[in-house]
C-alpha positions in Angstrom: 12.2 16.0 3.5 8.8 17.6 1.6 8.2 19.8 4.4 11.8 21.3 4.9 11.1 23.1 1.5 8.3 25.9 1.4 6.3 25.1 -1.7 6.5 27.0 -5.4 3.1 27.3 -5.0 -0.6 26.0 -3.8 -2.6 27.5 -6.5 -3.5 24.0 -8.3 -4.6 22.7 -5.0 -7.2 25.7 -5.1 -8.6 24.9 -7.9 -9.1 21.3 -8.5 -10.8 20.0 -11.1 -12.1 16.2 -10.4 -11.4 14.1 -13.6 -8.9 16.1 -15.0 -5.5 14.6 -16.7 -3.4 15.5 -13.5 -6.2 13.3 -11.3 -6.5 10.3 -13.5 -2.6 10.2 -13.1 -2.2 10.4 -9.6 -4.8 7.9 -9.1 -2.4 5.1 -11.4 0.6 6.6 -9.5 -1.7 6.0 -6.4 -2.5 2.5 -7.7 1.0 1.5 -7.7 1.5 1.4 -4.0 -0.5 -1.9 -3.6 2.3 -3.8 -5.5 3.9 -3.5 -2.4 7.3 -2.7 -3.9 9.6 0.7 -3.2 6.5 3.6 -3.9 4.7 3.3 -0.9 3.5 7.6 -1.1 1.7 9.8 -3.9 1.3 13.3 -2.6 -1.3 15.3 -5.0 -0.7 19.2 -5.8 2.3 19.3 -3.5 5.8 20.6 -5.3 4.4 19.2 -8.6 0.9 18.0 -10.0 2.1 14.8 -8.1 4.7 13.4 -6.1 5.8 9.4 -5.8 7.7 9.0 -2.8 10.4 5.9 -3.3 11.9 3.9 -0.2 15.5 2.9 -0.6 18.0 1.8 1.9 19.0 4.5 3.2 15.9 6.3 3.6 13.6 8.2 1.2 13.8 9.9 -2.4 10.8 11.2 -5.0 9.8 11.5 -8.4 8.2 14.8 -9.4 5.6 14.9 -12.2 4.0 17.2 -14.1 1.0 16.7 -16.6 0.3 18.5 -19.5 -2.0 17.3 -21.6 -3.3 19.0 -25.6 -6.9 18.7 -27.0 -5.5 18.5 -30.5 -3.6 15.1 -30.3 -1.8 16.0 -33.9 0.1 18.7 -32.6 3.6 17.3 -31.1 4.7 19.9 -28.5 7.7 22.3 -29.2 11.0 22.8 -27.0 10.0 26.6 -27.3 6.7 25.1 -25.2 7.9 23.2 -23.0 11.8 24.1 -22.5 11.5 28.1 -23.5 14.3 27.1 -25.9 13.6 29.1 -29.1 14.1 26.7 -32.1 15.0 29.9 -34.9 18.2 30.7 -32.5 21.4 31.4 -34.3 23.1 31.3 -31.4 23.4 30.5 -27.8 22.9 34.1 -26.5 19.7 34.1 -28.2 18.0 32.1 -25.8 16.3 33.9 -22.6 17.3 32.3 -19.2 13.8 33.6 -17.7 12.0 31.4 -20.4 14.1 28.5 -19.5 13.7 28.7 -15.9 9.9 29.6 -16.2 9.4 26.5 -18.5 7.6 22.9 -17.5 10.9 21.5 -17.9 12.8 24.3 -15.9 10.0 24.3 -13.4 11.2 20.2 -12.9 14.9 21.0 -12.6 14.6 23.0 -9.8 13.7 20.2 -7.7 17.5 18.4 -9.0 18.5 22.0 -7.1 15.9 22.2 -4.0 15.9 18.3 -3.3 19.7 17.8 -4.2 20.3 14.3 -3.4 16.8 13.4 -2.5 15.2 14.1 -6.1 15.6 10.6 -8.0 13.5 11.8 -11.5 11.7 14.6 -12.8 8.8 13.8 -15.4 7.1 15.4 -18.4 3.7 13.7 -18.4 1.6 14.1 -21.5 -0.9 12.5 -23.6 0.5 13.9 -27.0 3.9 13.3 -28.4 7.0 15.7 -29.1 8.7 17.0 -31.9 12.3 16.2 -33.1 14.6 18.3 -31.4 12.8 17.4 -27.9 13.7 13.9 -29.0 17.2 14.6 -29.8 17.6 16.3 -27.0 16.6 13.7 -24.5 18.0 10.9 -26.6 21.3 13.2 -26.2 21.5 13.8 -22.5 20.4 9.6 -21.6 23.6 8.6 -23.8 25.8 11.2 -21.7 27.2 12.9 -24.3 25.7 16.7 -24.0 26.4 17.7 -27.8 23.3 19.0 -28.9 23.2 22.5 -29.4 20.0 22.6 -27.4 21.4 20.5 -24.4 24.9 22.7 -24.1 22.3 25.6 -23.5 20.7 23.9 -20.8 24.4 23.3 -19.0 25.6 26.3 -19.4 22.2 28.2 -18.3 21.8 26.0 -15.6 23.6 28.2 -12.3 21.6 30.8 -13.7 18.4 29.8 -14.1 18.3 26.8 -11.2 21.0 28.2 -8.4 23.6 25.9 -7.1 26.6 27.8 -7.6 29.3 25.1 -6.3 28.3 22.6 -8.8 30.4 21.3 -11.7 29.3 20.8 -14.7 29.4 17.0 -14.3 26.7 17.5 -11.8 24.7 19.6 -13.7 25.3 17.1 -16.2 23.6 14.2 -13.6 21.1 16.4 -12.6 19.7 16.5 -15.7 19.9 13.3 -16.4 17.2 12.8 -13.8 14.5 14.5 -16.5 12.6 12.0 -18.1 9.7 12.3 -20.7 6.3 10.1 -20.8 4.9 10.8 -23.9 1.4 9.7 -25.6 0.0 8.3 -22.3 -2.5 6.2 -23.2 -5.4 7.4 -20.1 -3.9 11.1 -20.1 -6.3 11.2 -23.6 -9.9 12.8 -23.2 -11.3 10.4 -25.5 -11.1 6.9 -26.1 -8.2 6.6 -22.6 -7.7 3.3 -21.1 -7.8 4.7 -17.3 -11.4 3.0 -16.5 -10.1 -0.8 -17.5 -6.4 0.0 -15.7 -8.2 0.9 -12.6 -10.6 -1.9 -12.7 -7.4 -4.4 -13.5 -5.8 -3.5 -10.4 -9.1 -3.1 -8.1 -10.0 -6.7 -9.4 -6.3 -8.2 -8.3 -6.8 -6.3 -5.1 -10.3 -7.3 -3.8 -11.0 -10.1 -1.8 -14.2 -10.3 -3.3 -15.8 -10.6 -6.7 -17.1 -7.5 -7.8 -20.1 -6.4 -9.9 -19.7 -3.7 -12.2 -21.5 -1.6 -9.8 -19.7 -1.9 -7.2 -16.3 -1.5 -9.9 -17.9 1.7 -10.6 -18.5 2.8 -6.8 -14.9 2.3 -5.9 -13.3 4.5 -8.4 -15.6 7.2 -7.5 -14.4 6.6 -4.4 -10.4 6.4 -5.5 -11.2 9.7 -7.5 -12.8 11.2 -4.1 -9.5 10.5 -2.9 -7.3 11.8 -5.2 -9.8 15.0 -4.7 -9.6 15.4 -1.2 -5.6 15.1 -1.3 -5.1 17.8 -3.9 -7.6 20.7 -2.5 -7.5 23.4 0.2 -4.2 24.8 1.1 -2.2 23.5 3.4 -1.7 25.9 6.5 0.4 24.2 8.7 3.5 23.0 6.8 4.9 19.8 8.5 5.4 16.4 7.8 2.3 15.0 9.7 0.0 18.1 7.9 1.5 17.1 4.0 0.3 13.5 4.9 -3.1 14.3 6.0 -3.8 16.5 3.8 -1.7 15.4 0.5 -0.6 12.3 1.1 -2.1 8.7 -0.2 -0.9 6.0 1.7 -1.9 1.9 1.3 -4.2 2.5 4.3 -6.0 5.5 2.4 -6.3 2.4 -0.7 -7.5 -0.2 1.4 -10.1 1.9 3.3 -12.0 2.1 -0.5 -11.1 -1.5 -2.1 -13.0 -4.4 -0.6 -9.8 -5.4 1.1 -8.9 -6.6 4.4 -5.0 -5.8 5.6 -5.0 -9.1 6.5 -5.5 -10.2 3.4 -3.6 -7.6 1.4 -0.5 -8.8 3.5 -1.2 -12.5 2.2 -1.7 -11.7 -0.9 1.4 -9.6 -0.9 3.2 -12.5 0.8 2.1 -14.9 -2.2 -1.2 -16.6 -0.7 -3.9 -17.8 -2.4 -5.6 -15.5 -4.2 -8.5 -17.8 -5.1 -8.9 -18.9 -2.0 -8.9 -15.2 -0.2 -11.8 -14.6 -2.8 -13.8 -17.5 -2.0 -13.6 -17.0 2.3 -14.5 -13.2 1.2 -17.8 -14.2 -0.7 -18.2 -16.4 2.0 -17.7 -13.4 4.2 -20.1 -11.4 2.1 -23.2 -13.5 2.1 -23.7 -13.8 5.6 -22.3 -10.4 7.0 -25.6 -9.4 5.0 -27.2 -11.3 6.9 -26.0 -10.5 10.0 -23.9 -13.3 10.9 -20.6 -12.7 13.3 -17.6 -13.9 13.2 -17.9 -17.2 14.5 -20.8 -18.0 12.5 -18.8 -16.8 9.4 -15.4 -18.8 10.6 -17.4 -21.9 10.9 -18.9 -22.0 7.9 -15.2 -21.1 6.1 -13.8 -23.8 7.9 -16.3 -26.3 6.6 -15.9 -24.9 2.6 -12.5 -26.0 3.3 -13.0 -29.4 5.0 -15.1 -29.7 1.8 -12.2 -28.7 -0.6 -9.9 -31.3 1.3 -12.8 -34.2 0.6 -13.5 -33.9 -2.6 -9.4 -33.7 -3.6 -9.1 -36.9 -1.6 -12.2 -38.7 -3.1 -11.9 -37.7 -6.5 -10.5 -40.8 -7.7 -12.0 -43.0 -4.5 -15.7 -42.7 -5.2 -16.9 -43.7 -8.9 -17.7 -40.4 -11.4 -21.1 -40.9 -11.1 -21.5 -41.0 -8.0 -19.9 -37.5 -7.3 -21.6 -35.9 -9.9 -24.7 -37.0 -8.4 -23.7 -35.5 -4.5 -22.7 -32.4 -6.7 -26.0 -32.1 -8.5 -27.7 -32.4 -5.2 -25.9 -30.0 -3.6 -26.8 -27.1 -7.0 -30.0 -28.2 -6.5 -30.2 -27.1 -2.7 -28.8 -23.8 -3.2 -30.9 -23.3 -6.0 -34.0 -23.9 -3.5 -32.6 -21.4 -1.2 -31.2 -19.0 -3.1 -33.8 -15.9 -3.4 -31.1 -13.5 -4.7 -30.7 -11.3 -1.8 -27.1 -11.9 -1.8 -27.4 -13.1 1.6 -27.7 -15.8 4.0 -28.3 -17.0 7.4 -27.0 -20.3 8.5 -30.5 -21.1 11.0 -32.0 -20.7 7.8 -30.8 -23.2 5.6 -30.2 -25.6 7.9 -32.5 -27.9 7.3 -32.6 -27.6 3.3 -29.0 -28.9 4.2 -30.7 -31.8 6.6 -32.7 -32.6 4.1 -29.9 -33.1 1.9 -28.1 -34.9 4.1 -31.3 -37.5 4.5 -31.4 -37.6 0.8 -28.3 -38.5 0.2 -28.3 -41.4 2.7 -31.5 -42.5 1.0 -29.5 -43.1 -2.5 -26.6 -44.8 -0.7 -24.6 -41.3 -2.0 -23.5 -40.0 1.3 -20.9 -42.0 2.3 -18.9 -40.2 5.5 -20.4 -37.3 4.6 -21.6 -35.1 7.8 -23.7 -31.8 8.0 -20.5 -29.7 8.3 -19.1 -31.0 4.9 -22.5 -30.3 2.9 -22.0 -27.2 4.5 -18.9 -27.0 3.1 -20.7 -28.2 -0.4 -23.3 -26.0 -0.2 -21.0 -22.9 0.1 -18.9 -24.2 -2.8 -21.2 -24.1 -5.3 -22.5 -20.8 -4.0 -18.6 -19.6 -4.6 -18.4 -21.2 -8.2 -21.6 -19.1 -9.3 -20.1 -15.9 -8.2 -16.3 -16.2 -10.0 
C-alpha cells in the first residue's frame, strides 16, 4: 500500500541526524517487532518520521508518527503550534484552513485521507506535554462527542483542508478519531531519557547469550546504524521491494545485530527455555572462539544436559556432602583451566577433566559418573559464572 502513494516529501531522509528524537523512537518502535505480535515493520523517514506497519486478518494497516520534541521541557505546546488553531479566535471564520492543513496535526490527517481504510492511527510524539485546550480537545473527540469549539473547526474544515469530498461528517468524525497524542515521552528527553536501559532490556530478553556491557554498548551502535541507514538517501525507485530495502526494518534486519539465532528467536517466541537457550549459547560462545565446529560444540551441549538430568535425579540419592564435594572439584578444574580468554578447546582440557575423573574415583565420589558427564559438570559451572 506505501508505494501506491508518492511521498509528501524525502527531505528528512536527506538530512539525518544519528541520535536525534525521531531515531531513538524508531529504534523502540523497531524494538517492538521481536515481541512477535501484529508490528512486524518500522519504515524510517517514509510518509512520516516513522511508520509501524500492523498485520491484521485481512491484510495490512499503519500507524504514522511524528516527533517533535522542545529543549525547554516547561513550555507545554500550544494548539496554535501544533494544530494552526488560533487560541484568541472569536469565531470560527477566524481560523486559517492553510494553518490547519500545514500543521503537525494536519500534516497526520492526511494520511486518514491518502490511506483511507488502511491508516489505523496517526501520532503526535513528544517529549514535553500540552496545554489545556489540546487536552480538551483530544479528551473531546475519544468520548465522541465533537462539542468543543476547537474540534467543530476541525469537522467543518476538514474537506477543505484534507480532500475527500464524499465523506460524511460521521467519517470525518472516525477519521479523526484515529489522532492520538504521546506526550512527555520519557527517552524523547535530551537529558536524563530512559532510551539506553529500554534498549538494553529488550536486547538482554533477546540474546542468546549473556552480554557484557561492551558488547550492550556495540549492539545499539549497531541498532542506531540501522535506524540510520533506513532513514537516509532518497529513494529513487518507488516500489514495494525499493521502500523495504531502503526504509524498511524487518526482524531479520534485528536479528542480524542481536546475538540471536532465528532458531532460537522462534523458541523463544514459541515459549522455550530461555535459560536454557542462554546456557547452549555460552556454550556456543566459548568454543566457536576457539575454533570448534558444530559437532564439537553439539557434543559438548549434549553432555551439559546429560549433566543437568543427573544431578536433578541424584539430588536426593547421593548424601549433601558428597555432591558438594564432586561440585567443588569440578570449580576447582575450571578454575585450573580457565585463563580468561573467553574460550576453549575440548583436546585441551581433556585431561584436566581425566584427571578429575581419576580423582574422583580415588575419594569413592564418582559413582556412575563418565567423562561425558564431567563434561557436562565442567561446562555448568563455566555457565553459572557467566549469568
Amino acid at each position: 500500500m506505501l508505494e501506491t502513494k508518492p511521498a509528501r516529501e524525502q527531505n528528512g531522509r536527506d538530512s539525518f541526524s544519528r541520535y536525534r528524537a525521531q531515531a531513538r523512537s524508531a529504534a523502540m518502535a523497531a524494538l517492538s517487532i521481536l515481541e512477535g505480535g501484529k508490528i512486524d515493520r518500522v519504515y524510517c523517514d517514509l510518509h512520516d518520521d516513522f511508520v509501524i506497519r500492523i498485520k491484521s486478518g485481512d491484510g495490512y494497516s499503519y500507524a504514522f508518527y511524528q516527533v517533535k520534541t522542545k529543549s525547554k521541557l516547561n513550555k507545554n505546546w500550544t494548539i496554535n503550534e501544533v494544530m494552526g488553531l488560533k487560541s484568541t479566535a472569536k469565531k470560527s471564520e477566524d481560523h486559517e484552513s492553510s494553518k490547519i492543513k500545514d500543521s503537525y496535526v494536519g500534516k497526520l490527517l492526511l494520511h486518514t485521507v491518502v490511506f483511507d481504510g488502511y491508516c489505523e492511527s496517526v501520532v503526535f510524539q513528544t517529549n514535553i506535554h500540552t496545554d489545556d485546550n489540546i487536552d480538551e480537545i483530544l479528551e473531546d473527540i475519544e468520548l465522541g462527542l465533537f462539542s468543543n469549539k476547537y474540534s467543530r473547526v476541525l469537522v467543518d474544515r476538514f474537506i477543505e483542508c484534507f480532500g475527500g469530498d464524499k465523506i460524511s461528517e460521521n467519517q470525518i468524525k472516525e477519521k479523526m478519531s484515529r489522532l492520538k497524542f504521546e506526550t512527555d515521552v520519557q527517552y524523547l528527553k535530551e537529558k536524563d531519557n530512559n532510551f539506553e536501559p529500554l534498549v538494553r532490556e529488550s536486547i538482554y530478553k533477546f540474546s542468546e547469550i549473556e552480554l557484557e556491557r561492551t558488547e550492550l554498548d556495540e549492539i545499539l551502535l549497531r541498532l542506531m546504524e540501522l535506524v540510520q541507514s533506513k532513514s537516509e538517501g532518497i529513494i529513487e525507485d518507488w516500489t514495494a521491494e525499493s521502500i523495504e530495502a531502503n526504509a524498511g526494518i524487518s526482524v531479520d534486519d534485528l536479528l542480524g545485530i542481536l546475538s540471536i539465532s532465528k532458531e532460537a528467536y522462534r523458541d523463544i517466541l514459541a515459549g522455550g527455555d530461555l535459560k536454557a537457550i542462554k546456557s547452549a549459547s555460552i556454550i556456543q560462545r566459548y568454543l566457536q572462539r576457539g575454533g570448534a565446529g558444530s559437532s564439537e560444540i553439539e557434543y559438548c551441549s549434549r553432555c551439559k544436559s546429560k549433566w543437568d538430568i543427573w544431578v536433578r535425579k541424584n539430588r536426593h540419592v547421593i548424601i549433601d556432602f558428597d555432591l558438594e564435594c564432586i561440585f567443588s572439584a569440578v570449580r576447582a578444574t575450571l578454575i585450573s583451566v580457565k585463563d580468561g580468554s573467553g574460550k576453549f578447546v575440548l583436546y585441551s582440557i581433556k585431561d584436566q577433566i581425566k584427571d578429575l575423573e581419576a580423582k574422583l574415583l580415588k575419594d569413592k565420589l564418582l559413582y556412575d559418573l563418565d567423562l561425558g558427564l564431567l563434561f557436562g559438570a565442567f561446562f555448568s559451572e563455566l555457565i553459572k559464572g557467566e549469568s
